[in-house]
N, C-alpha and C positions, 0 to 999 in steps of 0.2 A: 704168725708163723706156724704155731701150732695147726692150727687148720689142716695147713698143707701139705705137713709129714705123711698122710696116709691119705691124701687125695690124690684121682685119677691126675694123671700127666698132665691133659688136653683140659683139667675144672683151674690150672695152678696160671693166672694172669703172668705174662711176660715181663720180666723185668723184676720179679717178687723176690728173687734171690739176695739179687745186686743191691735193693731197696734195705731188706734186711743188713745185710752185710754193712751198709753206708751209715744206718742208724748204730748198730753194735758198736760199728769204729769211734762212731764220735762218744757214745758213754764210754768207751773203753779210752777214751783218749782223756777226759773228765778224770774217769778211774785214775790213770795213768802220772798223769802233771799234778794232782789231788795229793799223791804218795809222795811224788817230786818235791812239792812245795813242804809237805810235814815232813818230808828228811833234811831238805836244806835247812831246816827250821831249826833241827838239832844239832846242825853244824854251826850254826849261825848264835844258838842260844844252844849252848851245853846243860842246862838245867831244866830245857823244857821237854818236857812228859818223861818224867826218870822213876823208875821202882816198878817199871812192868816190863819183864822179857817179852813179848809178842811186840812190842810196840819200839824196842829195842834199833837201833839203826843197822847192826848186822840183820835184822829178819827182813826189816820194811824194805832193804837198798833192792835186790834183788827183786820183790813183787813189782817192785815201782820197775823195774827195766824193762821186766818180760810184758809187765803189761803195755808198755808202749810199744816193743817191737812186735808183737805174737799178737796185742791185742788191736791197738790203734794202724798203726801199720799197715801190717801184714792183714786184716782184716778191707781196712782199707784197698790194700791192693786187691782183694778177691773183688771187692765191689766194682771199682775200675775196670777189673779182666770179666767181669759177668754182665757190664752193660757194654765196655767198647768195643771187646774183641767179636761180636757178632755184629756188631752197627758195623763194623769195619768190610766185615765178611759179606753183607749183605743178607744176613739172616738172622735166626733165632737161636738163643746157648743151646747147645746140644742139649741138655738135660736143665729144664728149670728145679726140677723136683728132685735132683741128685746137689744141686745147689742150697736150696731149702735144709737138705740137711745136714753139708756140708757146711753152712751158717747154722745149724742149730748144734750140730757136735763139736765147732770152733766152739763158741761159748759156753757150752757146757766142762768140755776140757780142759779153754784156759781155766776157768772157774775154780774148777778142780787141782787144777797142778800148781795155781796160786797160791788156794788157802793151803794146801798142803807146805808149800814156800813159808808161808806165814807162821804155820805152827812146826817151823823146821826141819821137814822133811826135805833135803835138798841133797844133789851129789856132790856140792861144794867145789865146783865146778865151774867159773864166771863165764858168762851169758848162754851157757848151758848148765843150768843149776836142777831144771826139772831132774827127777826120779827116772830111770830106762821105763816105768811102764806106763809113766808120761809121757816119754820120748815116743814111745809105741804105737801111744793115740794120737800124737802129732802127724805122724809119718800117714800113718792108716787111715785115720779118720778126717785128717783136716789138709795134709797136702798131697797125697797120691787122690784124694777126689777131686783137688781144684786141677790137678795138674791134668788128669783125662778132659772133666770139662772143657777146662780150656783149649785144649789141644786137638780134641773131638769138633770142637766149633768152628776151629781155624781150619780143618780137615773136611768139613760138610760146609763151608763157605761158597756162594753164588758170583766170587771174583776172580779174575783172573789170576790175580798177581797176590804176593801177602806186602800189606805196609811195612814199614819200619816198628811200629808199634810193637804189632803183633810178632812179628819175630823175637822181639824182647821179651812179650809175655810168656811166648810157646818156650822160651830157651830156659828164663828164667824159674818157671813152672817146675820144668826138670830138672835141672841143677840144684836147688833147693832142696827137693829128695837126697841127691845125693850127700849133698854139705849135711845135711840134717845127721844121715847116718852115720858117714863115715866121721862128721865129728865129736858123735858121740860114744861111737865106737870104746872109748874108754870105762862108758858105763856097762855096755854093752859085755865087754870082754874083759872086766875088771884089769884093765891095764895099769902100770901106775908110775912114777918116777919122772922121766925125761921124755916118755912117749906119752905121759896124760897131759902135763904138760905143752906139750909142741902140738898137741891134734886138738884141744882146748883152743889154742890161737888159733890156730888152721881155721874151726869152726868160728869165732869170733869174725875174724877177716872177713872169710867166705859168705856169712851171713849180710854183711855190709859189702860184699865187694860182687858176688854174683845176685843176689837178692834185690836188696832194698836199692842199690846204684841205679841197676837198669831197670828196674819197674819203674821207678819214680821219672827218671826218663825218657821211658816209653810213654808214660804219661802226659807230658809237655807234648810230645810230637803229636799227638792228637789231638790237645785243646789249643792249643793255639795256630795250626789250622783253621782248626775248624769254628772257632770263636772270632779268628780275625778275615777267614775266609781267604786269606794267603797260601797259596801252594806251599808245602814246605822247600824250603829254598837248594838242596840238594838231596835225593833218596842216595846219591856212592857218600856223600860225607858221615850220611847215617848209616850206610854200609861200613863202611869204615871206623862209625863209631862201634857198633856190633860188634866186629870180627877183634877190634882192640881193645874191644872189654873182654873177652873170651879171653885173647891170650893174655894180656898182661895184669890184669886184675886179681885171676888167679893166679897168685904168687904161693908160694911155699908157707906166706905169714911168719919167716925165722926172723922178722924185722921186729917181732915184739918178745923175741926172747934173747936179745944181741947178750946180753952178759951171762945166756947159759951154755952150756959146752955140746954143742950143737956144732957140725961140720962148719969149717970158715967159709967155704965153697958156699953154700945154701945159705948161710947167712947174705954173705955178695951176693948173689942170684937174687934171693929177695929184697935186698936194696936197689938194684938195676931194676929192678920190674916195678917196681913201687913208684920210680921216677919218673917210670914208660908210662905209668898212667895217666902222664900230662897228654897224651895220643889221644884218649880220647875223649877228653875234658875240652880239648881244644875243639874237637870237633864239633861235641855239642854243643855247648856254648855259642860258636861261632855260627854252628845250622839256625839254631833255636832265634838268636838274634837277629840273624838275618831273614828270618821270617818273618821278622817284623816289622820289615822294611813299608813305611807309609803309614803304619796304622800304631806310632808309636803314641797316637792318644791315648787309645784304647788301656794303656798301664796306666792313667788315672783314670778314668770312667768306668772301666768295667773291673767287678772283682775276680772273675776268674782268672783274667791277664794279669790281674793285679800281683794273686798269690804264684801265678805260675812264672811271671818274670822275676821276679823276686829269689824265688826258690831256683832258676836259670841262673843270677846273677851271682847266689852263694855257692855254687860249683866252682869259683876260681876260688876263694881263699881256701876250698874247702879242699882243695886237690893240691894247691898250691903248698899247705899246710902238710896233706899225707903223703905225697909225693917226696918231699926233702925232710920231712922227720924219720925219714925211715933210712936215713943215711945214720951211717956212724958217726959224723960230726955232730950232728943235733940229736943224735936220738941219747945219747949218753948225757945231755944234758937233760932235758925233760922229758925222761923216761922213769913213769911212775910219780910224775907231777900231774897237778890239778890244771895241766896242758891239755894234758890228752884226757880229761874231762871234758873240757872245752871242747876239743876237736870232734868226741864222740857225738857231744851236742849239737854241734853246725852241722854233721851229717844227719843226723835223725830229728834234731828239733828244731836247726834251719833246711838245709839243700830239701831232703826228703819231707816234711809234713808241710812247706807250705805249699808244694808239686800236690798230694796226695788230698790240701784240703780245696784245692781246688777243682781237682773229678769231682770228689765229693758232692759240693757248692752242685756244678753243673750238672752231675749226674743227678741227683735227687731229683732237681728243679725239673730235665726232661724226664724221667719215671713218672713221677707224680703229678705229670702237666701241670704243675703251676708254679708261677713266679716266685720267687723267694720273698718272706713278708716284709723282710726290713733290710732296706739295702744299707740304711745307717747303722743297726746293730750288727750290717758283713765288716763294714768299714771298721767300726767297732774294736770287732774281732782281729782283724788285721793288723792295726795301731798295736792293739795290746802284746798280740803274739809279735809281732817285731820287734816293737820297744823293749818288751819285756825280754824274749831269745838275747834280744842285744846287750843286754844289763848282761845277762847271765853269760853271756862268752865272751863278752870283755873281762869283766872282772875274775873270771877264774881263769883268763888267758894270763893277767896280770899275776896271779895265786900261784901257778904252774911258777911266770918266772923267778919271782921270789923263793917257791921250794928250791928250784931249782940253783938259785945259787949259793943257799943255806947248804945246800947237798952236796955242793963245789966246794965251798971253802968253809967244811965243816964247822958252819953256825949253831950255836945250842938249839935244839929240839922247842924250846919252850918261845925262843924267841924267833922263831920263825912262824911256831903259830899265833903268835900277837901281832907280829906283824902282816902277815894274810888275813887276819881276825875281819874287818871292815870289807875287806872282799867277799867272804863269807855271807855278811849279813845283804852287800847287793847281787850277791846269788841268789839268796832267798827270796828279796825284791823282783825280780827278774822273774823266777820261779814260779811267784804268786800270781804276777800279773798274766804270763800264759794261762793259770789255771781258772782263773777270772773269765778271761778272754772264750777259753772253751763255754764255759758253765754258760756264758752269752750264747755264744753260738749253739750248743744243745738247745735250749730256748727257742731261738730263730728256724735252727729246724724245725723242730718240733710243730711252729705255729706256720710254718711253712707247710706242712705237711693236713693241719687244722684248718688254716684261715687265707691259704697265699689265693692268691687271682687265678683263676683256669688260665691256662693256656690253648690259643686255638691250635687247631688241629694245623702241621705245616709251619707254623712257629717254634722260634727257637727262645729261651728263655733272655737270649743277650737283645734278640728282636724285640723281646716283649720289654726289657725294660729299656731301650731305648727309643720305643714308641709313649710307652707312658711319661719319659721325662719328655715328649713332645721332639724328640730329635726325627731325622729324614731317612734314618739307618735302613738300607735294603736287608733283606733277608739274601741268604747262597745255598 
């Protein structure tokens, strides 16, 4: 990477950004479920690593978040919008070398705004905890530069028309600016009381509901076209998923402060909209699947399909879940249970990472023309990250109902946490086996990137491994 920072434009090879970007994610994703796994571990086991503040579960819970959203994630998503949004366009990223260093100032920033996390610099503030002069080099250095890239690219594009993708990347791009700012604004403008509060969720939401929803998304609509060689099966229903994630996604977010003294009005508003966002859960879902129509092998034989229906198929509990918790019937029930642990998790470490590892997967494989080394350590991978997601959002869905009726029929404190204790310990289980799962797959790139098969020139990597298992698969 270095290299490239202060090389001419036209010496910076094609694709270098997206490359980098796609390697960062997955250590970052390592990083990420690594912290995961040693904090369940203290929840799990109360005595293990005690007499050191840094290593503490108020310091570590926070690093372990951001690094997976900001690091894994959201990194990931740059790699996604810096190889497909120009494949899509018919050309090349507006700026390789504006990329390059928008992958080298991500990393160094999160880096930064981490260990500072670590050693308790924070605005105490959940899932905006960075410092304002963090929040500053987020804004400047890491998403007002993806956001021109990208938008630059879709704008200097060779097509007619923009896909459905791309529309999500260009919207999401910019809205994410803004969610950044305005819901930080409380650091910003040392706000404090019922409006740091309410702008705290606002940004919370926002981050998950204009962000990470529609990238990951946008995601699926391009690979599995283009993996299964299926037209996508309607561009108005993907219209339609668009325009109903704009409006009803962004909701007010007063659904996660229902028992603060917040207008009733906006409270309602925010439960109505919350359930509207069955619109367009239904939609995608329903596109995505039906583009699948005839090549529903391909979700066992191929791993791209593999992770990307998968991560398709966890959109309904996942919607079906935020949609009706955000009603005042359920939400006064497991509101501030180890539920909406769970839930956060089906969002970000089902629906969204198994969407995100699978550009990933494919995106590397065509950069780097060559095969992926180990299709048994993808599968691997896959097993693990499923198995393991699935231990872990059962069993604290299970944790959540137990608080939750300790908290109804005011149960003593002590016995409710002996009684979630055993769920605890197969969160951990769970926990562990994702962070296994990655440590593999880092490996598999890696040697993927070392040792994989060239790819001929006009080949696609799904082409290339189902010519070597000896199958008849045409190339599209």
């Amino acid at each position: 990477m270095f290299k490239y920072l202060f090389a001419k434009a036209e010496d910076i090879p094609a694709g270098s950004a997206a490359i980098y970007f796609g390697y960062s994610s997955i250590v970052w994703f390592v990083i990420g479920t690594g912290l995961g796994s040693f904090n369940a571990a203290k929840l799990a086991f109360p005595d293990f690593v005690t007499g050191s503040e840094i290593l503490s579960f108020g310091h570590m819970r926070q690093v372990h978040v951001l690094a997976v959203i900001l690091g894994w994630i959201s990194m990931a998503f740059a790699m996604a919008m810096m190889y497909i949004t120009p494949a899509l366009g018919n050309t090349k990223l507006w700026s390789e070398k504006l990329g390059v260093w928008n992958c080298f100032l991500w990393n160094v920033g999160l880096s930064i705004g981490l260990f500072g996390l670590w050693m308790g610099v924070t605005s105490g503030r959940e899932y905006s905890d960075l410092p304002w002069p963090i929040d500053v080099v987020v804004i400047l250095g890491l998403l007002v530069p993806l956001c021109i890239n990208v938008i630059m690219t879709i704008k200097t594009r060779r097509t007619q028309g923009i896909y459905t993708t791309n529309w999500f990347f260009g919207a999401a791009t910019f809205m994410v600016i803004i969610v950044f700012t305005v819901g930080n604004s409380p650091e910003f403008f040392q706000l404090t009381g019922l409006t740091e509060a309410y702008l705290t969720w606002w940004f919370a939401h926002n981050v998950l509901g204009l962000w990470i929803t529609p990238v990951a998304a946008a995601i699926s609509y391009y690979v599995v076209p283009k993996v299964t060689g299926n037209p996508l099966y309607s561009h108005r229903i993907g219209h339609l998923h668009f325009w109903s994630v704009v409006v009803f996604y962004s909701t007010p977010a007063a659904h996660h402060l229902m028992s603060a003294p917040l207008p009733e009005w906006l409270k309602s508003f925010a439960s109505v909209e919350g359930v509207l966002i069955l619109v367009p859960a239904i939609a995608f879902v329903s596109n995505l699947l039906l583009t699948m129509t005839g090549k529903w092998r391909m979700f066992v034989e191929n791993i791209e399909i593999k992770f990307t229906i998968t991560g398709v198929l966890m959109a309904i509990p996942l919607n079906m879940q935020g949609g009706f918790q955000q009603t005042r019937a359920i939400n006064w029930y497991i509101h501030g249970t180890g539920w909406i642990v769970a839930h956060a998790h089906l969002a970000l470490l089902g629906f969204s990472t198994f969407l995100e590892a699978a550009a990933v997967y494919y995106g590397l494989q065509t950069l780097l023309r060559r095969k992926l080394y180990s299709l048994g350590l993808a599968n691997f991978h896959f097993w693990m990250l499923l198995i393991g997601f699935t231990t872990y959002w059962v069993s604290m869905t299970i944790a959540g109902l137990i608080q939750g009726a300790g908290k109804i029929y005011e149960v003593p404190y002590i016995d409710v946490v002996i009684a979630e204790h055993p769920y605890m310990i197969a969160r951990w289980v769970g926990g562990t086996m994702v962070f296994l799962g990655n440590c593999v797959w880092l490996y598999n790139m890696y040697m993927t990137a070392r040792e994989g098969t060239a790819i001929p020139v006009g080949r696609l990597p799904t082409n290339v491994n189902r010519i070597i298992r000896g199958g008849n698969y045409r190339g599209f």
